[in-house]
ZAFILO-900284 format. One record per residue (C-alpha): x, y, z; residue number from 1. Coordinates in Angstrom, 1 decimal, decimal comma. Layout:
<sites>
+--------+--------+--------+-----+
:      X :      Y :      Z :   n :
+--------+--------+--------+-----+
:      X :      Y :      Z : NUM :
...
+--------+--------+--------+-----+
</sites>
This chain:
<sites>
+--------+--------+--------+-----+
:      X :      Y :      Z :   n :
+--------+--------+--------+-----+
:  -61,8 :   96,4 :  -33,2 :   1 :
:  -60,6 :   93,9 :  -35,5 :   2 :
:  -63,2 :   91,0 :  -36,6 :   3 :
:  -61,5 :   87,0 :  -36,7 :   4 :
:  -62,9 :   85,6 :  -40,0 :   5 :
:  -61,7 :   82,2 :  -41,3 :   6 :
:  -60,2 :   83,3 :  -44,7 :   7 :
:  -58,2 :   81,6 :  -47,5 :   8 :
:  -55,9 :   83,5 :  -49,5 :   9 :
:  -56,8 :   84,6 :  -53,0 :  10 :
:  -53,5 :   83,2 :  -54,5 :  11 :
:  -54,9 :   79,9 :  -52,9 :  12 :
:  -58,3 :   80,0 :  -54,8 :  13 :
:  -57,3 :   78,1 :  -57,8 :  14 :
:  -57,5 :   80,1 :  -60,6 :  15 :
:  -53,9 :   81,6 :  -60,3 :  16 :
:  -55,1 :   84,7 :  -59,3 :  17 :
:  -52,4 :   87,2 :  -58,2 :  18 :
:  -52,7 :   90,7 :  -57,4 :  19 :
:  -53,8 :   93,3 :  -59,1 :  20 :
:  -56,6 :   90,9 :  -60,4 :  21 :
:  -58,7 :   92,1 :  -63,0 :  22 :
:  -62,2 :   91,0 :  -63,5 :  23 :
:  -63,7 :   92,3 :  -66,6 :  24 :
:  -66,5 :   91,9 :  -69,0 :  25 :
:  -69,6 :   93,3 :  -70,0 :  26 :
:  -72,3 :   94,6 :  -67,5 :  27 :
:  -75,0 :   92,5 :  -69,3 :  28 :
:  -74,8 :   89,3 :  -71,4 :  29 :
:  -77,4 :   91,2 :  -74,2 :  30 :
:  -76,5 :   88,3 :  -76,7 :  31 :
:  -73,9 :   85,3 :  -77,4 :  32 :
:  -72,1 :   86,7 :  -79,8 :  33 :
:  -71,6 :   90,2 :  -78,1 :  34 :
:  -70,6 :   88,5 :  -74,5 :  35 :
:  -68,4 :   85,9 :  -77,0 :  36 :
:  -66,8 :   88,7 :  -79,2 :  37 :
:  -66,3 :   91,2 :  -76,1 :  38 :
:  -64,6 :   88,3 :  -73,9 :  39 :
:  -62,2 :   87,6 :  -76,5 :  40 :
:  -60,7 :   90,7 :  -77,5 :  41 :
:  -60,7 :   91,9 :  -73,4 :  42 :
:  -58,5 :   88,3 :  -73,0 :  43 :
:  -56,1 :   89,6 :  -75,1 :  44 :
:  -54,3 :   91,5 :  -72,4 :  45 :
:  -53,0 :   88,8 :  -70,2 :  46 :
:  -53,4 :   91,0 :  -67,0 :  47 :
:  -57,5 :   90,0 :  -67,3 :  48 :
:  -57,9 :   87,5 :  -64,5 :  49 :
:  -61,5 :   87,1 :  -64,7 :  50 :
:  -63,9 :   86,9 :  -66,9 :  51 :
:  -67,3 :   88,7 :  -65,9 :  52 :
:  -70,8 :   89,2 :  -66,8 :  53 :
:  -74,6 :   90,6 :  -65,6 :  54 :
:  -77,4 :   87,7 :  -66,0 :  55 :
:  -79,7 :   89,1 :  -63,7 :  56 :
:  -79,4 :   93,2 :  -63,5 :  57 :
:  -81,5 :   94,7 :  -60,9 :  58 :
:  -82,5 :   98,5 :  -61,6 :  59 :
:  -83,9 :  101,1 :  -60,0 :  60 :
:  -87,0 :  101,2 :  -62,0 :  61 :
:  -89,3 :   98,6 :  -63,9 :  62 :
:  -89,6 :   98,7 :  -67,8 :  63 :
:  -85,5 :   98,9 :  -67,9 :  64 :
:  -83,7 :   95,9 :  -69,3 :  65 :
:  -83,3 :   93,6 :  -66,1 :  66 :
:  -80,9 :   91,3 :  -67,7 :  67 :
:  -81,3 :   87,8 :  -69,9 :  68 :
:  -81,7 :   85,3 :  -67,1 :  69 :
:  -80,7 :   82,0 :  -67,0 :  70 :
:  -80,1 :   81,7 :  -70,7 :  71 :
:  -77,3 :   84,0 :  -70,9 :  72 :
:  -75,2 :   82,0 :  -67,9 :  73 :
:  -74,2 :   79,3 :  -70,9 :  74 :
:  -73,0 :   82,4 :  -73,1 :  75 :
:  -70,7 :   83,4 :  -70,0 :  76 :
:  -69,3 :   80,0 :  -69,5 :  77 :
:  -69,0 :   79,5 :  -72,8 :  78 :
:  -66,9 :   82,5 :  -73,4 :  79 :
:  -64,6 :   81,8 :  -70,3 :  80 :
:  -63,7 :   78,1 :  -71,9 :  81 :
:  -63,1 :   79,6 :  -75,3 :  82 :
:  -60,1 :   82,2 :  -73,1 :  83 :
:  -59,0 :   79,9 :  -70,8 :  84 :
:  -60,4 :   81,8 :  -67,6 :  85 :
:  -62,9 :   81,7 :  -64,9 :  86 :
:  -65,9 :   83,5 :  -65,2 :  87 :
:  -67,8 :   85,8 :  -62,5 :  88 :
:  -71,5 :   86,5 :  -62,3 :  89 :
:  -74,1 :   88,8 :  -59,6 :  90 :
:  -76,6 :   86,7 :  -57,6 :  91 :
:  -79,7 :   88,4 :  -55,7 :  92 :
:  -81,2 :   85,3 :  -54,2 :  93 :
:  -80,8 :   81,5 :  -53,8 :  94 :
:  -82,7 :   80,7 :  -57,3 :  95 :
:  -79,8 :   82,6 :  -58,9 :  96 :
:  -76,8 :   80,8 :  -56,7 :  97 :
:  -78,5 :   77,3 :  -58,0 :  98 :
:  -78,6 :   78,2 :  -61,6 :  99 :
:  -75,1 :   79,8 :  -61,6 : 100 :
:  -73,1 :   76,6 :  -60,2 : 101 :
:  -75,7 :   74,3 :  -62,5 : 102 :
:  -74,3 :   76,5 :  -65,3 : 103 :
:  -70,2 :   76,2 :  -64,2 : 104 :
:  -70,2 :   79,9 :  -63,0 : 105 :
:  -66,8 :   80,3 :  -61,3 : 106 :
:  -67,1 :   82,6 :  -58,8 : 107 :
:  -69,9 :   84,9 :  -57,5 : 108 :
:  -70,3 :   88,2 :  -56,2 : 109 :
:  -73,0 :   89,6 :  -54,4 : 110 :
:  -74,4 :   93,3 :  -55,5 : 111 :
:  -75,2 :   96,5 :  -53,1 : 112 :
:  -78,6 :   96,2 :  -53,5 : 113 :
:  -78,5 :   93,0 :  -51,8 : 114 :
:  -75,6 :   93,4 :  -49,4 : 115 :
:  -78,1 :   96,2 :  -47,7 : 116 :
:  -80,8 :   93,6 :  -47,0 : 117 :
:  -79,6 :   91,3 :  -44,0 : 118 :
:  -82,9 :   88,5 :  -45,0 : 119 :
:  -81,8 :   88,2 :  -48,6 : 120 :
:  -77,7 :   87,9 :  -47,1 : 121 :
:  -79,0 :   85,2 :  -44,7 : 122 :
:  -81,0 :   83,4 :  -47,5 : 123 :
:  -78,0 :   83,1 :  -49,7 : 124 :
:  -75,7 :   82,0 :  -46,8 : 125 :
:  -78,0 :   78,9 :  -46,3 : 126 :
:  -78,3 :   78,1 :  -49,8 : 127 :
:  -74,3 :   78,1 :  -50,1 : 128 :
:  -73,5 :   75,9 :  -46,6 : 129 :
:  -71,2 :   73,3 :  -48,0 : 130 :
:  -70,6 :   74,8 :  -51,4 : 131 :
:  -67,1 :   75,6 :  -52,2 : 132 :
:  -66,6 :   78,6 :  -54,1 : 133 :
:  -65,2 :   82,1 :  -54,2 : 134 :
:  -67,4 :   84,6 :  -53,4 : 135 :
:  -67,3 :   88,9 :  -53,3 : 136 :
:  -69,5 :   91,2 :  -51,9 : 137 :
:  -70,1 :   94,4 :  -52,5 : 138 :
:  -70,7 :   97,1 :  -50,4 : 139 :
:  -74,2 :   98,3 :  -49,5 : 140 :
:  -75,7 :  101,3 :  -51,7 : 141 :
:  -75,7 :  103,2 :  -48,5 : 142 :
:  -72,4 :  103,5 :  -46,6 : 143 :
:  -73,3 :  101,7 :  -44,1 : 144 :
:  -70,0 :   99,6 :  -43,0 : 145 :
:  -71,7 :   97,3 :  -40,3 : 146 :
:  -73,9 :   95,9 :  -43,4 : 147 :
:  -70,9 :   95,3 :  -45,3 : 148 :
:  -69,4 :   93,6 :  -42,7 : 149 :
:  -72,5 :   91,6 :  -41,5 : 150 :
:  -72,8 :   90,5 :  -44,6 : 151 :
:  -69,5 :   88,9 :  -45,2 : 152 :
:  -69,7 :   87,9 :  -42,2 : 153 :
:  -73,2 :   85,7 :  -42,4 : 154 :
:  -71,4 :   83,9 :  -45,4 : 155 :
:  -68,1 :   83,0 :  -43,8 : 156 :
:  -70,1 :   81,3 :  -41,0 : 157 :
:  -72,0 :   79,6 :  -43,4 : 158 :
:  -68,6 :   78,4 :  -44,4 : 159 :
:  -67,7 :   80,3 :  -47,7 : 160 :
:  -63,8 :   81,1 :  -47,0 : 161 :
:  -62,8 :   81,7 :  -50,2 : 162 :
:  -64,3 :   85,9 :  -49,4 : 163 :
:  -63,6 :   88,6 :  -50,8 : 164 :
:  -65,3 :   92,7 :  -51,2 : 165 :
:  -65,9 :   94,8 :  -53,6 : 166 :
:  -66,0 :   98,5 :  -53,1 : 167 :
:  -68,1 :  100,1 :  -55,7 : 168 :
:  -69,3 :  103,4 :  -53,9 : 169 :
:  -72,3 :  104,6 :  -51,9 : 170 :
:  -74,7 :  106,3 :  -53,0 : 171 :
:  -75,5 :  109,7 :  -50,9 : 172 :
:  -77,4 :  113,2 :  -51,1 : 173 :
:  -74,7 :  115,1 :  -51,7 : 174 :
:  -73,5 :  116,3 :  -55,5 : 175 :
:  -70,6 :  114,9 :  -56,6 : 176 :
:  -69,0 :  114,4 :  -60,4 : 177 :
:  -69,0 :  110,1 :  -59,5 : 178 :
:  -72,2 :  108,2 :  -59,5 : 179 :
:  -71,2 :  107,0 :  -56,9 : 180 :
:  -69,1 :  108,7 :  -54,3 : 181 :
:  -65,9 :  106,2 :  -53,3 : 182 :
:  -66,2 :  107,3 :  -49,4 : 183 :
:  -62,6 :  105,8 :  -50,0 : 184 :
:  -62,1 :  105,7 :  -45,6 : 185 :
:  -65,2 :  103,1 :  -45,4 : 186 :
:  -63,4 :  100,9 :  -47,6 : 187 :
:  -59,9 :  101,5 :  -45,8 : 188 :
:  -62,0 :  100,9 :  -42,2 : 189 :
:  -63,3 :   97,5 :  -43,7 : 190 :
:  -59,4 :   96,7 :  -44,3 : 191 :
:  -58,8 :   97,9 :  -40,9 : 192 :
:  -60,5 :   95,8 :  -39,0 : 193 :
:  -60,2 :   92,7 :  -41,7 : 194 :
:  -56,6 :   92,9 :  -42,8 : 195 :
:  -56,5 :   89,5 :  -44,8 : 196 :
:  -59,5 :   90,1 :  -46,7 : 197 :
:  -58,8 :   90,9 :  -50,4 : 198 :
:  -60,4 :   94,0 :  -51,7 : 199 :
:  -61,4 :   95,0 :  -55,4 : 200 :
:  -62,4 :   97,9 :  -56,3 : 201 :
:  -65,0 :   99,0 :  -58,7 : 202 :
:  -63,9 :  102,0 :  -60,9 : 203 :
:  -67,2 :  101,9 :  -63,2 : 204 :
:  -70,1 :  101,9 :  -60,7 : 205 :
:  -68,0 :  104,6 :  -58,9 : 206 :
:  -67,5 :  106,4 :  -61,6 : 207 :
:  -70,5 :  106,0 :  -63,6 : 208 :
:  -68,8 :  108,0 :  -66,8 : 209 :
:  -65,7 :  105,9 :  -68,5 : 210 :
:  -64,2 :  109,7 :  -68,3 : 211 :
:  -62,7 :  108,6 :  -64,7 : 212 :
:  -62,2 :  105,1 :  -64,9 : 213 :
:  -58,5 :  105,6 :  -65,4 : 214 :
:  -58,2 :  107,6 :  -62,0 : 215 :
:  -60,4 :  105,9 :  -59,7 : 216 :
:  -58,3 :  102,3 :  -60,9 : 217 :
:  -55,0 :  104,2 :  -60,4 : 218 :
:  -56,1 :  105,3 :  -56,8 : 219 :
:  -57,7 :  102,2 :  -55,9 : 220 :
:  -53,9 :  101,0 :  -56,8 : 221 :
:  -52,0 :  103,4 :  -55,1 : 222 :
:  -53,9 :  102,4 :  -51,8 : 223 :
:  -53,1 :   98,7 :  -52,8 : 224 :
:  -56,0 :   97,4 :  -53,5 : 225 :
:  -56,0 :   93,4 :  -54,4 : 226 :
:  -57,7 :   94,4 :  -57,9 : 227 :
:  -59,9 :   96,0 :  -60,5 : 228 :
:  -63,3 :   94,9 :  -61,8 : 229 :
:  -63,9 :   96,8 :  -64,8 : 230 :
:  -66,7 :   96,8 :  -67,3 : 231 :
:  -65,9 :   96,3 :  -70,8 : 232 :
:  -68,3 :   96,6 :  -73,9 : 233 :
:  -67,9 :   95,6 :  -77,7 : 234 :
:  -69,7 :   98,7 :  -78,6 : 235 :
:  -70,9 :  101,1 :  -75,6 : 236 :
:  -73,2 :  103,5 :  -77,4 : 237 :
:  -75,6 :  100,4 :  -78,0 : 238 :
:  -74,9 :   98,9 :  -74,6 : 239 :
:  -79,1 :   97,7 :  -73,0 : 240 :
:  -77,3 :   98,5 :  -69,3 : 241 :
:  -75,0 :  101,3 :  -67,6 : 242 :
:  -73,9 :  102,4 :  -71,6 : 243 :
:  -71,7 :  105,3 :  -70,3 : 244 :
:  -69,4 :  103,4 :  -67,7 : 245 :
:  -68,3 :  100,7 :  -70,0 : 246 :
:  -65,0 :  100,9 :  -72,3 : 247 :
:  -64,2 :   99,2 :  -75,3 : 248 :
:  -61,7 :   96,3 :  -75,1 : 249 :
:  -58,7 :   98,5 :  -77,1 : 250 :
:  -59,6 :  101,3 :  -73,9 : 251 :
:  -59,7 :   98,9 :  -70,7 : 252 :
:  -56,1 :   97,3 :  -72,7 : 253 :
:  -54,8 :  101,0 :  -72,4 : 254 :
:  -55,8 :  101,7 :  -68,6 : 255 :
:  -54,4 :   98,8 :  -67,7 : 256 :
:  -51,6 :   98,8 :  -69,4 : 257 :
:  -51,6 :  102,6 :  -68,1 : 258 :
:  -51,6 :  101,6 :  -64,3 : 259 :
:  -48,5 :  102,0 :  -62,0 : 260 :
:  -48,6 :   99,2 :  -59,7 : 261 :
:  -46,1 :   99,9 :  -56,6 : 262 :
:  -44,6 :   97,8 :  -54,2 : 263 :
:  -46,0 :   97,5 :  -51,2 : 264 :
:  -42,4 :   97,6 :  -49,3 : 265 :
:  -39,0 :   98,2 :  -49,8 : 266 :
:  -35,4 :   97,4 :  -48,4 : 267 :
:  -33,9 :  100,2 :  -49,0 : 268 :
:  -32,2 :  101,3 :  -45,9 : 269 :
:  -32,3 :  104,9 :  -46,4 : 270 :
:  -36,1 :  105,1 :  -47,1 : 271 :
:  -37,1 :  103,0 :  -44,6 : 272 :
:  -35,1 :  105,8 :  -42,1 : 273 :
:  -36,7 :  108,0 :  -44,2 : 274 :
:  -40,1 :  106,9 :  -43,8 : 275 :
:  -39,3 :  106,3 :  -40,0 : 276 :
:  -38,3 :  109,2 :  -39,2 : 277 :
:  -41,5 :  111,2 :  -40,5 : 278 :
:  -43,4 :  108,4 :  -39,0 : 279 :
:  -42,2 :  109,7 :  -35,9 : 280 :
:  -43,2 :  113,0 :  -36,6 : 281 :
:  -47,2 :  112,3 :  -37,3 : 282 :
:  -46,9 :  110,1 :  -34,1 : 283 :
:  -45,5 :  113,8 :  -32,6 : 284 :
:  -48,2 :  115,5 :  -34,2 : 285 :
:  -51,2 :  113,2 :  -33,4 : 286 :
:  -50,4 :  113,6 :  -29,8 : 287 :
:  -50,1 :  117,1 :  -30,0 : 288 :
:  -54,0 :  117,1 :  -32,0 : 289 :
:  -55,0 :  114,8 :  -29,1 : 290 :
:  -54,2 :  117,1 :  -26,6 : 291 :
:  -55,4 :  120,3 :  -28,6 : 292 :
:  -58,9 :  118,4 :  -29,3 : 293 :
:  -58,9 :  117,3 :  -25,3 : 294 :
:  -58,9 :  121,3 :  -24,5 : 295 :
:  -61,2 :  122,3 :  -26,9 : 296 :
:  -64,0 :  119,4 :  -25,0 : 297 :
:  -62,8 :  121,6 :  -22,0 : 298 :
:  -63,6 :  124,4 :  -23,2 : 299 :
:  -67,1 :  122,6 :  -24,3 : 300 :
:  -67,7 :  121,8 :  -21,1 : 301 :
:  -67,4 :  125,5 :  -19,4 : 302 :
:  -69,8 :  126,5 :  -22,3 : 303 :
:  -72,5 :  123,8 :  -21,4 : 304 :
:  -72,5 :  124,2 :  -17,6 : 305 :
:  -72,9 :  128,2 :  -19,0 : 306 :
:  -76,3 :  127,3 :  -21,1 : 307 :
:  -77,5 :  124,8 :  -18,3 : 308 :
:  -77,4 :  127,4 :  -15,8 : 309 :
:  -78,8 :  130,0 :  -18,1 : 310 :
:  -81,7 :  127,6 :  -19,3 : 311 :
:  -80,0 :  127,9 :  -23,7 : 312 :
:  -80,3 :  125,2 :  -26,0 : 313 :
:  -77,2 :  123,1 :  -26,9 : 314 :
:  -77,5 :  123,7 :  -30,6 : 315 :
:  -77,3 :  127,4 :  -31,7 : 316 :
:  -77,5 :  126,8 :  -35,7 : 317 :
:  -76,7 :  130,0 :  -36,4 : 318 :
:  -73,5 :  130,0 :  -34,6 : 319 :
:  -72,5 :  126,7 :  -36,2 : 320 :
:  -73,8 :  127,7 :  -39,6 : 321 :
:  -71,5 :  130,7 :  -39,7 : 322 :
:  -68,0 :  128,1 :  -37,7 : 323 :
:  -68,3 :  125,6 :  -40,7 : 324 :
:  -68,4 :  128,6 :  -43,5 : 325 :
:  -65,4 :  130,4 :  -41,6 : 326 :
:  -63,0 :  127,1 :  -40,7 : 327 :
:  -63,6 :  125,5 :  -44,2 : 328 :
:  -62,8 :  128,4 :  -46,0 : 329 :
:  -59,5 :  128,8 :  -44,0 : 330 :
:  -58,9 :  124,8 :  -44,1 : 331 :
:  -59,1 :  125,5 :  -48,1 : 332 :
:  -56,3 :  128,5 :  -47,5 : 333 :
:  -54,0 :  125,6 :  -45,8 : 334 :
:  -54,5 :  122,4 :  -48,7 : 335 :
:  -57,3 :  120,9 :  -46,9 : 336 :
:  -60,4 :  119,2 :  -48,8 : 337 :
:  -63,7 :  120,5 :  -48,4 : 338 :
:  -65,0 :  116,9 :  -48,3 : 339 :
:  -62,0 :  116,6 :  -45,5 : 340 :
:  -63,2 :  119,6 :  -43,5 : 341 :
:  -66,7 :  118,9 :  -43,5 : 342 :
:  -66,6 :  115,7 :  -41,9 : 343 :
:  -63,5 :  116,8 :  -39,2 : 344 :
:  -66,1 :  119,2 :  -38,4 : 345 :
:  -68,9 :  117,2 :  -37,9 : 346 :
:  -67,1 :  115,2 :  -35,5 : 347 :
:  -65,9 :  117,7 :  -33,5 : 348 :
:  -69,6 :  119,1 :  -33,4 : 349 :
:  -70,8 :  116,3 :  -32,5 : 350 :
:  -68,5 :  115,5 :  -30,0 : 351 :
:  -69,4 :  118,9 :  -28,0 : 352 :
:  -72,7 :  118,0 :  -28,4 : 353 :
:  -72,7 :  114,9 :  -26,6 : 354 :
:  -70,6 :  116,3 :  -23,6 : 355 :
:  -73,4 :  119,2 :  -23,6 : 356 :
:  -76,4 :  117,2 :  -23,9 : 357 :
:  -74,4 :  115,1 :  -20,7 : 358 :
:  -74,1 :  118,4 :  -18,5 : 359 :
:  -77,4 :  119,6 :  -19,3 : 360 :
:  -79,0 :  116,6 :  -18,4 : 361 :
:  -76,9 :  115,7 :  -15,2 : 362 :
+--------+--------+--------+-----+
</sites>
């Protein structure tokens, strides 16, 4: 279902921003002469749009550096006059939004740990009714895409248009080498249903290692994302917050200059055949997986009205157990993802659940 949201382009924010835009800087302003010295080197590659910096930094755990405050906001603003670009800063609650336009803070984004708490969304939508400025939000800690989109939402009525999000990764139970895991179909669901909202992506908090940075950002390109945010340190190893996700100034200059940003259409007669023609054939085969899916609920059925009659439970684990072991392994045989499998399967169960649990309780 798509969502209407009244929405002003990002090229129309003032800052000639076009796409990809970069925001970069460091995670925290630790001092003025590391945000100052940091900011000026990063500016040297003209493809940085925006300049960005933590003030407030909320963490996990208590006794960890939780940012300068309100003294490091004229150390950001500083530094954005001294390049010639806007600068971006994280607020958590409506004390923060006053200090950061007091300050000259450019644009605003909001971080995950906030976006998951619908009071603390709603008190910074009041506290911005009849501001004009650009703001992002990121997605919730949990992937939880009706709290993303509740929360953009509760600031666009409060009239913020200038909206953007951020998708920085969700955290989860499950192992995986990214701090975060990118759950890249939440973020492509939230385009879905809000086509003219601009997306950035977040390759460090998904990362959480500068080791991937370089592949997360070219991804995030390749599904044409609006932009990057990237964070950028003078010196890493000394960093007070998030020390192994942040590059020097020479290494964000080389992914960028690194990235292959393709176009988003073409003219070119025979591709666009091309392209229709195998567009053709997925719209073939979706119909075909339609119909296969539609027998296999049949066939769910039959078994239901079986256990119902026989007085079984729906769920046999062990059954199920020993499905997901057998189709993943031959998914893996035929190119399929393991991450892909699981969740196919977990639809499918759950589907045949639901059509089970309505027989048996007819």
């Amino acid at each position: 279902m798509k969502i209407e949201m009244d929405l002003i382009p990002m090229e129309k924010w003032g800052y000639n921003l076009k796409a990809p835009v970069i925001i970069s800087g460091p995670c925290s302003a630790e001092s003025r002469e590391q945000v100052m010295e940091t900011v000026v080197n990063i500016a040297k590659n003209p493809k940085v749009s925006i300049i960005r910096a933590g003030i407030w930094k909320p963490r996990t755990r208590p006794g960890t550096f939780e940012g300068i405050g309100e003294e490091g906001l004229s150390w950001l603003t500083d530094a954005g006059k001294a390049v010639g670009k806007p600068v971006a800063t994280e607020i958590a609650n409506a004390t923060h939004l006053e200090q950061a336009l007091k300050a000259g803070v450019n644009i605003l984004w909001i971080g995950a740990r906030t976006t998951v708490n619908p009071f603390g969304m709603q008190e910074i939508a009041d506290a911005l009714k009849g501001v004009d400025i650009p703001v992002f939000v990121k997605n919730p800690i949990n992937p939880d895409l009706e709290l993303w989109i509740g929360g953009l939402e509760r600031l666009n009525k409060a009239g913020i248009k200038k909206l953007g999000a951020i998708h920085r990764g969700f955290s989860t139970m499950i192992k995986s080498e990214y701090r975060n895991k990118p759950m890249w179909e939440l973020a492509l669901e939230l385009r879905r249903k809000l086509p003219n909202l601009p997306m950035i992506c977040d390759p460090s908090h998904i990362c959480g290692t500068r080791d991937y940075i370089q592949e997360v950002a070219q991804k995030a390109m390749d599904l044409d994302y609006d932009g990057l945010m990237i964070e950028s340190h003078r010196d890493p190893s000394v960093a007070l917050s998030d020390a192994k996700q942040q590059v020097v100034p020479a290494e964000l200059d080389r992914i960028l200059n690194s990235l292959v940003i393709r176009d988003r259409s073409t003219n070119d007669p025979f591709v666009l055949n091309k392209l229709e023609e195998l567009r053709d054939m997925i719209d073939s085969i979706d119909k075909d997986l339609l119909n296969i899916i539609a027998k296999r609920m049949e066939v769910a059925k039959e078994i239901g009205q079986y256990k119902k009659d026989n007085n079984i439970t729906i769920l046999q684990s062990s059954r199920w157990q020993d499905l997901v072991k057998d189709r993943i392994k031959e998914g893996e045989k035929k190119g399929l993802s393991e991450e892909f499998l699981s969740v196919y399967l977990q639809s499918i169960h759950g589907e045949s659940i639901r059509i089970q649990n309505q027989i048996m309780n007819k």
